[in-house]
N, C-alpha and C positions, 0 to 999 in steps of 0.2 A: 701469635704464640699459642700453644698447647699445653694443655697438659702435662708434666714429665714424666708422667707411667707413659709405658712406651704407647703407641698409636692402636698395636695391634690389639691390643689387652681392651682398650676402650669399644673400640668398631666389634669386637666380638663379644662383649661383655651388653653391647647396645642391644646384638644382633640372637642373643637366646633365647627369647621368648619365641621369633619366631622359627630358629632350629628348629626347637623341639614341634616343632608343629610342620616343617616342612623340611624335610630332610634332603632336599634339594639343593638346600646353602652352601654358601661357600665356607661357611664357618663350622670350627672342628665338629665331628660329630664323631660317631662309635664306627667307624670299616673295619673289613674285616683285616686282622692283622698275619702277614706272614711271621713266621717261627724266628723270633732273635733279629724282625727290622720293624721298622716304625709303620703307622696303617698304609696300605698298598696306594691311598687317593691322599697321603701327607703329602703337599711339596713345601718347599723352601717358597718362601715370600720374599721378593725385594722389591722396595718402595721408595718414591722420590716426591718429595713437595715442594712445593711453593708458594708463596702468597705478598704479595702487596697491598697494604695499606697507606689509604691517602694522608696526604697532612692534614690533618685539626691542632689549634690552640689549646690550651691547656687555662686551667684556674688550678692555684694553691693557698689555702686560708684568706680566699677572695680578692685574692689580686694575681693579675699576667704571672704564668710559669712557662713565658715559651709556646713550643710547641714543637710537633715531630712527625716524619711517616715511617714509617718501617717497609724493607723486605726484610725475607727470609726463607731458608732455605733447608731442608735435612733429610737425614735418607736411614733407610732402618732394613736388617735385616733378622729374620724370624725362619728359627728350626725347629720343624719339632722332630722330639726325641723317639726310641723306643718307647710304648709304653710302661706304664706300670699297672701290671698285671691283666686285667681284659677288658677295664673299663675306667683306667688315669691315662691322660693325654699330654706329654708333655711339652711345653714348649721354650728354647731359649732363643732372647735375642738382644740384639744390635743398635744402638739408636746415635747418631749426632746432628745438631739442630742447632740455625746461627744465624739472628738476628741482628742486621744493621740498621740501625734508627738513626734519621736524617734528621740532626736537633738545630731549630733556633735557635741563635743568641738567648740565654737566661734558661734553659730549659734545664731543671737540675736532674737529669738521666741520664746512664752511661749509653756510648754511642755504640755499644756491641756487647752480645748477651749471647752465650751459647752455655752448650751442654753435652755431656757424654755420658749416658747411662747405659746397662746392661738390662735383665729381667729373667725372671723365669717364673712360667704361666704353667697352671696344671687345668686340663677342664674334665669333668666325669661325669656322666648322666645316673643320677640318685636313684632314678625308677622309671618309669613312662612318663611320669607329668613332671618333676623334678631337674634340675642341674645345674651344675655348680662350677662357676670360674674363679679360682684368683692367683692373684699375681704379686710376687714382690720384686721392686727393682733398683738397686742401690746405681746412684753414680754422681757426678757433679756437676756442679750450676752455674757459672762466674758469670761476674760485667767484666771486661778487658778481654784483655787478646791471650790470653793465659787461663788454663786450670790450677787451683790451689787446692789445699786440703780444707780449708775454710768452707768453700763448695760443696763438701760430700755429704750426701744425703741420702735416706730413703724412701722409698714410696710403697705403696699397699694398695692393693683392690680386691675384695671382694664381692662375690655378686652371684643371688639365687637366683633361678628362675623357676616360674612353674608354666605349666599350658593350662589355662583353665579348658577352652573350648578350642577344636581346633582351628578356629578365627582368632579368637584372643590370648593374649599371652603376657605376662606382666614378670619381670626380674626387679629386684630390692638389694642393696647394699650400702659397700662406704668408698671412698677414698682418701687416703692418707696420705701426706706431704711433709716430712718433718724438714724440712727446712723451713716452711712457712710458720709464721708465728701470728696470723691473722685468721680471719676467714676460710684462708685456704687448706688450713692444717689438716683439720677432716670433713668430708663433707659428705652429706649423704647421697647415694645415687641411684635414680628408678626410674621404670619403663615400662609403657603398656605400647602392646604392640596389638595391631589393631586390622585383619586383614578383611575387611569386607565386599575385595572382589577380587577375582584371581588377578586383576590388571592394576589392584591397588592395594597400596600400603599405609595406615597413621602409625606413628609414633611422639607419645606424649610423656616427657621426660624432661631427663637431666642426666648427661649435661646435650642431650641431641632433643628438638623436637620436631616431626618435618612430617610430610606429604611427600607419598615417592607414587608413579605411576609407569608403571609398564609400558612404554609404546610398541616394544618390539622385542623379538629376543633379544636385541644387542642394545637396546636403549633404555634408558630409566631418565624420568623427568621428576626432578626433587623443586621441592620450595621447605627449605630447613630455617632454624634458629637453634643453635648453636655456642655454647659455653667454650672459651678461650682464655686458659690461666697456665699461669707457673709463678714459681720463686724461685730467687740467684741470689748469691752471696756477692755484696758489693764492698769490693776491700777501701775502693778512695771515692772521697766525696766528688762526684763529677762538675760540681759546681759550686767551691771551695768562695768564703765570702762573701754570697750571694745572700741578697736580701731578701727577709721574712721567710727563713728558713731556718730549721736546724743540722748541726754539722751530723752528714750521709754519710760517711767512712763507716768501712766497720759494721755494719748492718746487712739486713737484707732487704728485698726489693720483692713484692706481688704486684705479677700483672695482670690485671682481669679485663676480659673484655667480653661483649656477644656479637655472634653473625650473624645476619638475616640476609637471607635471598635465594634466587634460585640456583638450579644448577644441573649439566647434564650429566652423567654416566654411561659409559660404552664399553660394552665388552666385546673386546675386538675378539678373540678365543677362550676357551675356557681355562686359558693360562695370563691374558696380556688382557691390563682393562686401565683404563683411564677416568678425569672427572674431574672438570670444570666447576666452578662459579663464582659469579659477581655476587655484589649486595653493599650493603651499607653495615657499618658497626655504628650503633644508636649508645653502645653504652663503653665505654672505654678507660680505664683509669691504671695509675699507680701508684702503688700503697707501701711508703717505707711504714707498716705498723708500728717496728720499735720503738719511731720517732717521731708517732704520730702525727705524720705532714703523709697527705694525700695529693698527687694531683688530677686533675679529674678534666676530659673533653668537654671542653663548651656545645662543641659540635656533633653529629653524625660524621665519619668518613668513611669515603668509599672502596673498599676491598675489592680482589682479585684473587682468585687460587687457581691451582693446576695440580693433580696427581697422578702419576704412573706407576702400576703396581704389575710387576711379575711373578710368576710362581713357576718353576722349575724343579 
């Protein structure tokens, strides 16, 4: 699971520090703009994910809760606009994302979690060393097979960047979750981006932190760890009578999780790119906060993703 500010807002919000230092990115930057259309190197972004996680057990207030594996699946799509005036970059977009978790007997979680939010992103460069992205993106969150209004929510990011040197580069901000009523409500987000050879990358953060290496033009070899959250409004208790618990209706649901592992990246054109990887989730839980019942992985389990990204 992700974040629910939309995907794009994150990966570009990761990716300013080194913008601004290497203007080569794929992430918005200043082009030149024709008279009454949006910059001449804007395209449309459409994106497709997936990812499997293995099954681990579960502990709740120290006895068996089960246990679960999830896929999931979502696809997002990102315009940007006209801008505003010669240096606001606008962007709206798309997002739905739908999780099936494969539950144990006893497991008090709903067996399907999706989402449908909007956004709209502005990015603008302050000065040379400077820039600035954020985003707000209302839309909603259920457990079931169904969207309610109970669901609707919104979300917030912002996020400075400067270039100190043109090797280093550090962004500072927040993100906001009002449906979350834990941990995840706001949380702070920063990045030092770190380029100490043209064939290498560090980044040292939240919610990304990874090792990328250049092998080629068309290839990139990451070894990441990786922050994996959201909140949903959960109308009925999935697991109604169930022992050493209290009654789930009615509330809401934070999932937190992390990735560690590697992974490749391929750009097949400078429009069609893809990106793999395995790994392990060492930390994994779920937090009905209101009702202060957590339940939390005994174990490690072991992950799968895939992404395809177009721009047109």
């Amino acid at each position: 699971m992700t974040l629910r500010l939309p995907f794009l807002a994150l990966t570009v919000a990761a990716a300013l520090p080194l913008v601004a230092q290497n203007p080569t990115s794929s992430a918005p930057s200043a082009p030149a703009t024709p008279p009454g259309g949006r910059p001449a190197d804007a395209l449309v972004t459409l994106k497709f994910d997936t990812a499997y996680t293995g099954h681990t057990p579960f502990t709740a207030r120290g006895t068996s809760a089960g246990g679960f594996s999830v896929a999931q699946a979502g696809a997002e799509i990102a315009v940007p606009l006209p801008p505003i005036g010669s240096d606001i970059f606008p962007i709206v977009s798309l997002e739905y994302r739908r999780y099936a978790l494969d539950l144990d007997a006893g497991t008090p979680l709903p067996d399907r979690l999706h989402s449908l939010s909007t956004a709209f992103t502005v990015f603008t460069k302050l000065d040379a060393n400077w820039s600035l992205l954020a985003s707000v993106s209302p839309g909603v969150r259920n457990a079931g097979s169904t969207f309610s209004s109970k669901g609707f929510g919104g979300g917030a990011l912002a996020i400075a960047s400067r270039k100190f040197t043109p090797e280093f580069g550090a962004g500072f901000g927040f993100v906001y979750d009002s449906l979350s009523k834990g941990t995840g409500r706001i949380l702070p987000v920063a990045t030092f981006n770190w380029q100490p050879h043209p064939a290498w990358r560090v980044t040292l953060g939240f919610p990304r932190t990874g090792v990328i290496y250049t092998a080629s033009k068309t290839l990139d070899v990451e070894f990441t760890a990786e922050a994996d959250f959201g909140s949903f409004y959960v109308q009925d208790d999935p697991l109604p009578g169930g022992r050493n618990k209290p009654a789930l209706n009615r509330t809401r649901l934070e999932y937190q999780a992390l990735r560690v592992g590697p992974a490749l990246a391929w750009r097949a054109s400078p429009t069609l790119s893809a990106r793999a990887s395995v790994g392990a989730v060492p930390l994994l839980r779920a937090d009905y906060h209101q009702r202060n019942y957590r339940a939390t992985a005994d174990r490690a389990a072991a992950y799968v993703s895939a992404a395809l990204e177009w721009k047109f």
